[in-house]
Wavefront OBJ file of the C-alpha trace (Angstrom):
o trace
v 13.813 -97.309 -53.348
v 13.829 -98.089 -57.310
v 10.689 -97.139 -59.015
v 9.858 -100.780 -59.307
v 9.884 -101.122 -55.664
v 7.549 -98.122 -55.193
v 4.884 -99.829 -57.575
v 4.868 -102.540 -55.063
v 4.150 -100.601 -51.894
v 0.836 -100.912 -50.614
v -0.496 -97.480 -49.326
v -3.324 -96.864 -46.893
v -5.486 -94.246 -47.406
v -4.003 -91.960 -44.688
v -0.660 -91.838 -46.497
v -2.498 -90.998 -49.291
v -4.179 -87.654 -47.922
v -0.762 -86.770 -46.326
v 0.988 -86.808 -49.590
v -2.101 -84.908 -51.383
v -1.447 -82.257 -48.927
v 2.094 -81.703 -48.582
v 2.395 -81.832 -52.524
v -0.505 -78.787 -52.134
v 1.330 -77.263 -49.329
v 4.698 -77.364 -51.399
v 3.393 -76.031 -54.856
v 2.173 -73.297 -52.729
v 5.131 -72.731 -50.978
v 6.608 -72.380 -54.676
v 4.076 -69.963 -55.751
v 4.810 -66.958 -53.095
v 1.925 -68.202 -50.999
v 2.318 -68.451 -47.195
v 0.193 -71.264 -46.333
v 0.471 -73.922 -42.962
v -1.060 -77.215 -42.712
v -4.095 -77.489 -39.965
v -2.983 -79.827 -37.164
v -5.724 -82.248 -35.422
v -9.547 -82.303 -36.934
v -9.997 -78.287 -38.206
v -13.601 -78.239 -39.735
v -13.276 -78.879 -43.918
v -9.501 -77.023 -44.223
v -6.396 -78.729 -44.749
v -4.825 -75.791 -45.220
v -4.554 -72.085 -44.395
v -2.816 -69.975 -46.769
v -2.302 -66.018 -47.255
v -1.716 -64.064 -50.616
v 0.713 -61.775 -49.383
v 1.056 -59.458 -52.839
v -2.757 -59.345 -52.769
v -3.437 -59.406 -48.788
v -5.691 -61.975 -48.645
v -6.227 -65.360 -46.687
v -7.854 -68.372 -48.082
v -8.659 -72.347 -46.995
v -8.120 -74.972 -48.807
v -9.565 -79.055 -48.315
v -7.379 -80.949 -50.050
v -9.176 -84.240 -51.568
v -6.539 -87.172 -53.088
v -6.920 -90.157 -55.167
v -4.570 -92.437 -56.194
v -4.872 -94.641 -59.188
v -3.926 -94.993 -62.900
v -7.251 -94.575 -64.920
v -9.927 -92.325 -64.781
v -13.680 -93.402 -64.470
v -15.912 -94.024 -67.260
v -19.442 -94.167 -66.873
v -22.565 -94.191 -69.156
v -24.069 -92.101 -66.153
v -21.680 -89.820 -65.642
v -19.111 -90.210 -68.672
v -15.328 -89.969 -68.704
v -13.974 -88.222 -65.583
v -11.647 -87.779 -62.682
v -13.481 -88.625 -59.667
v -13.390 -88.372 -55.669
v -15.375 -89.412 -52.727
v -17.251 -86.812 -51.285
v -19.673 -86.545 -48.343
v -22.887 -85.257 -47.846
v -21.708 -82.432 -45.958
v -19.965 -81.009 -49.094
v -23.574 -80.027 -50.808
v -23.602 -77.076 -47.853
v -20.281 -75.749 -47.927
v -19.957 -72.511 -49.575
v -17.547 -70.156 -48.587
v -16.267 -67.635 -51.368
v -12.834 -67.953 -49.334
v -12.920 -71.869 -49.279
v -11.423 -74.083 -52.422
v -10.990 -77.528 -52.811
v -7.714 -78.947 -54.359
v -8.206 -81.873 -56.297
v -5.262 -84.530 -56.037
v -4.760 -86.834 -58.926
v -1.834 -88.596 -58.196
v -0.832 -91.565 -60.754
v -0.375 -94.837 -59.079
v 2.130 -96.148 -61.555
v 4.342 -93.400 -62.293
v 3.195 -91.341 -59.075
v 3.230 -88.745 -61.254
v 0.568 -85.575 -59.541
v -1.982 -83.195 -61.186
v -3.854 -80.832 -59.436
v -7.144 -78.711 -59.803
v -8.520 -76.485 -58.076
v -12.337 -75.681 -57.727
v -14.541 -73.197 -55.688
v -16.467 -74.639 -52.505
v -19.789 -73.291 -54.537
v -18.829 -74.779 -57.930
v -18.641 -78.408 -55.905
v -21.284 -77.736 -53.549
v -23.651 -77.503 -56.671
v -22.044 -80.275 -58.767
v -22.040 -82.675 -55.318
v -25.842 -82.025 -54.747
v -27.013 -82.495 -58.779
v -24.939 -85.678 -59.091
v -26.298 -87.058 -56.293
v -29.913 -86.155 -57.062
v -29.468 -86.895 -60.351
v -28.389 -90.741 -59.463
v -31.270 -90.857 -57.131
v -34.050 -89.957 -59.982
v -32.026 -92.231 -62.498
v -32.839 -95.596 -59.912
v -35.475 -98.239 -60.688
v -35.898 -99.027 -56.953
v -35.981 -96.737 -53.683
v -31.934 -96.489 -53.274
v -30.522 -96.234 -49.458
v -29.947 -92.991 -47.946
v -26.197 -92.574 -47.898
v -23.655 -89.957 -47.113
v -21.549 -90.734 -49.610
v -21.314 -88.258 -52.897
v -18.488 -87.814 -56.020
v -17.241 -84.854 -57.227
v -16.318 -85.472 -61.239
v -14.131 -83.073 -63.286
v -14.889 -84.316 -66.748
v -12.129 -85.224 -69.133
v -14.553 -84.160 -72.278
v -15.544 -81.211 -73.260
v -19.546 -82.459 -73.543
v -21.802 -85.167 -73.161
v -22.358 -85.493 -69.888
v -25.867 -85.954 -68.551
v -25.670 -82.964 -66.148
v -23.283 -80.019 -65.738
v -19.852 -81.061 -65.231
v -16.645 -78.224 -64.517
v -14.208 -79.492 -66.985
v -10.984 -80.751 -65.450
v -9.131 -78.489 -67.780
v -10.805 -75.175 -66.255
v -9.318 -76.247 -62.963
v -5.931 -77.384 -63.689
v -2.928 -75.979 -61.966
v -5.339 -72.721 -61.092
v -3.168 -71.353 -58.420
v -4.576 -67.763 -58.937
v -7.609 -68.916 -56.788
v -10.073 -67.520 -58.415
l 1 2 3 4 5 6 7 8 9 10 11 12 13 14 15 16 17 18 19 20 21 22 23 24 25 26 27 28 29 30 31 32 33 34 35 36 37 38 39 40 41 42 43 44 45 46 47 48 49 50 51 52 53 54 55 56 57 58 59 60 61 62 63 64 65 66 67 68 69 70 71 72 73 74 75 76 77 78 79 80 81 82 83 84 85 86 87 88 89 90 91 92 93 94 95 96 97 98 99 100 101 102 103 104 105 106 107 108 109 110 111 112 113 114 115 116 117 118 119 120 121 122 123 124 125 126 127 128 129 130 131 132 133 134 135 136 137 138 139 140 141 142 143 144 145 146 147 148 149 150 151 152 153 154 155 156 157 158 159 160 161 162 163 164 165 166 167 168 169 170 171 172 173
């Protein structure tokens, strides 16, 4: 396929995840890491992976997106952003991370960043009670939350992890 060929492909969001995680599992790989994906519906892991020079295991939830611009909001100011879920306010496991998937539609070009389960537990929970207190009306419960890695260094309304911080941090921790 030519790259203008690829542009035109329409991709659901299932083939999306899939590639998030194999490009996680294979920069692993890379690193020295042993790491296998989880088959069927394992509990908030994508992937299992072991340190083998420092003996220690580790999960990872892999999280993609796929587009060409980040967000911009006068809310929540310029950032990468994901869907999250309700569920993700509770997860905290010191030996859980969450690698953040930004592939580029147009160029499919991927960055990654990875983030603690507590550091997105907390920002998940704020953002979403923050939204809540910033609405004129009684909003409707929902499940639905975003995780944000900002693109600035300040100016956002509530604490944001800076996507630089996170970038390409394959030490894990």
């Amino acid at each position: 396929m030519t790259n203008d060929e690829l542009k035109e492909v329409e991709l659901d969001n299932n083939a999306i995840s899939l590639a998030g995680e194999f490009a996680v599992l294979s920069q692993l790989v890379l690193r020295g890491y042993d790491a296998n994906m989880t088959l069927g519906r394992t509990k908030s892991v994508d992937i299992l992976a072991s340190d083998p020079t420092h003996n220690r295991m580790f999960k990872i939830e892999v999280k993609t997106h796929y587009r060409n611009t980040p967000t911009k909001s006068a809310l929540f100011g310029h950032a990468l952003e994901w869907v999250m879920s309700k569920k993700h306010e509770d997860i905290i496991d010191p030996n859980l991370y969450y690698c953040f998937v930004n592939i580029e539609k147009e160029k499919h070009n991927f960055r990654f960043f990875i983030v603690p389960s507590g550091i997105v537990a907390r920002y998940v929970k704020e953002q979403h009670e923050y939204w809540i207190s910033t609405r004129q009306y009684e909003p409707q419960e929902t499940i639905m939350r975003r995780f944000r890695l900002g693109l600035d260094t300040d100016g956002y309304s509530i604490p944001t992890p800076i996507a630089y911080e996170y970038e390409n941090k394959w030490d894990f921790e």
